[in-house]
C-alpha positions in Angstrom: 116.0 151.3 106.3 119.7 151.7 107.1 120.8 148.5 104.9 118.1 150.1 102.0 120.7 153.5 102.2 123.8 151.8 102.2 123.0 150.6 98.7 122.9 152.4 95.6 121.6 156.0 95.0 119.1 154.5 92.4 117.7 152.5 95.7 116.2 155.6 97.1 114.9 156.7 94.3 112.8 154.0 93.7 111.5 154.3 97.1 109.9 157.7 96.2 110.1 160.7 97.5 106.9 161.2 99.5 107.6 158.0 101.3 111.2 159.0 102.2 109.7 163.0 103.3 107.0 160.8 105.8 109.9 158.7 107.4 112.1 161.3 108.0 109.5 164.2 108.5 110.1 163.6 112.5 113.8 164.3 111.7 113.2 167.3 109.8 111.2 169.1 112.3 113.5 167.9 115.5 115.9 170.5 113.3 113.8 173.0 112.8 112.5 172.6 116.6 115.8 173.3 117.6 117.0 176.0 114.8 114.1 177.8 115.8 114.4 177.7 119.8 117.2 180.2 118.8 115.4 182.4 116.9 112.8 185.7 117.2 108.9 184.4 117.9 108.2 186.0 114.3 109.9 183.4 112.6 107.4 180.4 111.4 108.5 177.1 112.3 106.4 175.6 109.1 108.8 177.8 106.7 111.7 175.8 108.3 110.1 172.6 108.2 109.6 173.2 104.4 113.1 174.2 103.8 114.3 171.3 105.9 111.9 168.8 103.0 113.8 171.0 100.3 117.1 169.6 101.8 116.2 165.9 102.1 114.5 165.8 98.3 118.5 167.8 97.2 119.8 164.7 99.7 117.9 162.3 98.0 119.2 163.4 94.4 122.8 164.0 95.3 123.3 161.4 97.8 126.7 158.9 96.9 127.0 155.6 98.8 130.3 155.4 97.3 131.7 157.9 99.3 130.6 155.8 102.4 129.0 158.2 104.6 125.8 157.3 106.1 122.3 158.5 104.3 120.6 159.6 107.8 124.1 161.7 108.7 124.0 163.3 105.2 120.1 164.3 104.7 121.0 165.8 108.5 124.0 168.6 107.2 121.5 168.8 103.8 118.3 169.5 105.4 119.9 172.2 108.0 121.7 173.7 105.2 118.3 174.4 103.4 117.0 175.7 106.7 119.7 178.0 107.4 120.1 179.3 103.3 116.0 180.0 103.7 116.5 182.0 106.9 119.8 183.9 105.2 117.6 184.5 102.3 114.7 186.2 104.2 117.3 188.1 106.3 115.2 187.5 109.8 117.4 189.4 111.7 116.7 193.0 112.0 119.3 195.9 112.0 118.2 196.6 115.4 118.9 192.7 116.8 122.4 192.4 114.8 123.3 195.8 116.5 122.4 194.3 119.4 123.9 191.7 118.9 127.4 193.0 118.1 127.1 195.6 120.8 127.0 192.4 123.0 129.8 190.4 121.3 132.7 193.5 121.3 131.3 194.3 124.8 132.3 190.6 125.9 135.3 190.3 123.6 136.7 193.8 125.7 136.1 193.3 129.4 137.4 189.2 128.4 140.8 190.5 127.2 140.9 193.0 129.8 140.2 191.3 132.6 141.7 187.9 131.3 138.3 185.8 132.3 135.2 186.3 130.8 133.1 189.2 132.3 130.3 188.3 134.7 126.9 189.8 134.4 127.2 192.5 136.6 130.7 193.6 134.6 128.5 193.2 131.6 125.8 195.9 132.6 127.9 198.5 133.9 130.1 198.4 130.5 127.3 198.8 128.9 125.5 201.2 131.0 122.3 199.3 131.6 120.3 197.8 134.6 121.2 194.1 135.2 117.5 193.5 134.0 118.2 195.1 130.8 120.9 193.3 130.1 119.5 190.3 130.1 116.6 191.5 127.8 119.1 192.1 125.8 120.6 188.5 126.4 117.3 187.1 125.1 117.1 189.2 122.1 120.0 188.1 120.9 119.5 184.7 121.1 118.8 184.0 117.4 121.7 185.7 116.1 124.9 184.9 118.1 124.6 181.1 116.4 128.1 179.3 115.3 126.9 177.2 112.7 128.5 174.0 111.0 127.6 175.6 107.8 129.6 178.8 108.9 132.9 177.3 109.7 135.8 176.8 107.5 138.3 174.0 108.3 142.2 174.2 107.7 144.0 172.0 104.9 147.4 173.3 104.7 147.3 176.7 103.6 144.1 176.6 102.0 140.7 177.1 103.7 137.7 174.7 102.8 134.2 174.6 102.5 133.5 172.0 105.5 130.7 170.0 102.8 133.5 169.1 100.7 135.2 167.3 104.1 131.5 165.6 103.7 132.5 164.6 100.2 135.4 163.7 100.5 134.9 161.2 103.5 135.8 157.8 103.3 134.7 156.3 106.9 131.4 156.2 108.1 130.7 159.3 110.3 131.5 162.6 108.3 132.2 164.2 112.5 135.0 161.6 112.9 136.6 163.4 110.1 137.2 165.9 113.2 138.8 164.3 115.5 142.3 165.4 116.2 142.0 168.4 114.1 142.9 171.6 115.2 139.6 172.8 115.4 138.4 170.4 117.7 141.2 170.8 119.7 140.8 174.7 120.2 137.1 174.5 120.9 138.0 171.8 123.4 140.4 174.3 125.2 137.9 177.2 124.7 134.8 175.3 126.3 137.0 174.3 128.9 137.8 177.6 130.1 134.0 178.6 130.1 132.1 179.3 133.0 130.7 175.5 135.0 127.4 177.1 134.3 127.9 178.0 131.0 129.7 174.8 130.3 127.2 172.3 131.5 124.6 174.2 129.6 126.4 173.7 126.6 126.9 169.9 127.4 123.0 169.3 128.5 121.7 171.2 125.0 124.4 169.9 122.3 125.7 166.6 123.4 122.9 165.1 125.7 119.9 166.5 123.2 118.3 168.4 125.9 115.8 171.3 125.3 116.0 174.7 127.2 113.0 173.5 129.9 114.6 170.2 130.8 117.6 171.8 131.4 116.0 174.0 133.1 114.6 171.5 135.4 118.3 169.8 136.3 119.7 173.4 137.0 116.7 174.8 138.9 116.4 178.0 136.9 114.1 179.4 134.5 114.1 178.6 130.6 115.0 181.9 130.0 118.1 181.8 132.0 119.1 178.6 130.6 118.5 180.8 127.1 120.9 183.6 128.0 123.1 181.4 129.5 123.5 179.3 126.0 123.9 182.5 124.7 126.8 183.8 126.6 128.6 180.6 126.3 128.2 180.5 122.4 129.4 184.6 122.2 132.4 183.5 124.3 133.3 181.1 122.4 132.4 182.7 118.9 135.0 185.7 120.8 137.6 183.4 120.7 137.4 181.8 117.2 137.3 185.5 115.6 140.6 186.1 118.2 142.4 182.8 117.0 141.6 183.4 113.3 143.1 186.7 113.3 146.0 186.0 115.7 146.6 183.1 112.7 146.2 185.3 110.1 148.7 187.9 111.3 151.0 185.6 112.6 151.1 184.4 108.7 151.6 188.1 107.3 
């Protein structure tokens, strides 16, 4: 299949559509498995898994071997960009879970600079005034919204900020995330997942980088799912904290 993709767009066109939706159907709904671990219960997985076959047919149609980036690694950003424009469009969040969810975020972003460390649970409750059993409902609820996408992120050239699909386009090796390396966004997140929490860290690690879901990782930490959730989410509103903080240090550094 790979040597099929490296050839011309016309190539997997002629392969049809339905054929190309059946081979990488498993792919589709690994994403929109994983998107929607994050999300409320009321969201329905077969609404992403849709979007996600939206994505691949747009993949299919816009797809450029001449730009040298791999098929499979391109129908990936596609079909999770569909996924994520479909959940934008439906607005799934309610007012209730983004207040929530910025309650939790500038509660975090105040006891971290105050303190100099990010705030432990306990810390967390009494700022907010709640039991340490509310606050991790609250931890839970939240786990939807406080995402850092790919999609959301805008990289650095020079002075001007740009849409991270055009890096995509504008690629010439093989792996559009290589395109990263040495950048000063991976360095930063580097530093900023390094100063996490071990916990907090090797959840990250297990779930991103090792392809891990929440029970497994469960199983290697000896805690609950749920706990694994709310520590994934903590870890990502740290470090979601510290991008704002850098982007507007930046910015006023530049005023």
């Amino acid at each position: 299949m790979e040597n099929l993709l490296g050839n011309e767009s016309d190539d997997l066109r002629e392969q049809g559509g339905e054929e190309l939706v059946l081979e990488y159907l498993p792919l589709i709904q690994r994403i929109a498995q994983r998107i929607a671990s994050r999300l409320p219960d009321n969201v329905d997985i077969n609404d992403l898994i849709n979007s996600g076959v939206i994505g691949l047919i747009d993949a299919i149609s816009k797809f450029d071997p001449s730009r040298k980036i791999k098929f499979k690694t391109y129908a990936e950003i596609r079909i999770r960009g569909a996924i994520l424009d479909e959940l934008r469009a439906q607005d799934w969040a309610s007012r209730s879970l983004r207040s929530d969810s910025n309650l939790l975020e500038n509660t975090y972003n105040y006891l971290e600079q105050k303190l100099g460390r990010p705030a432990e649970d306990e810390e967390m409750a009494e700022a907010l005034g709640i039991s340490l059993e509310e606050f991790y409902k609250l931890l839970s609820k939240a786990k939807g919204i406080s995402l850092i996408n790919f999609e959301d992120l805008h990289f650095e050239n020079g002075e001007e900020l740009r849409d991270p699909y055009e890096f995509v386009r504008l690629l010439e090796g093989d792996d559009p995330f290589a395109l990263f390396k040495d950048k000063e966004l991976h360095t930063f997140l580097v530093e900023a997942i390094d100063q996490l929490p071990e916990r907090e860290r090797l959840v990250l690690s297990l779930y991103y980088f090792e392809d891990l879901n929440l029970k497994e990782i469960g199983l290697i930490m000896g805690v609950s799912e749920s706990r694994v959730c709310q520590l994934r989410t903590k870890a990502v509103i740290h470090l979601k904290n510290r991008t704002r903080r850098a982007r507007l240090a930046k910015k006023g550094m530049a005023s």
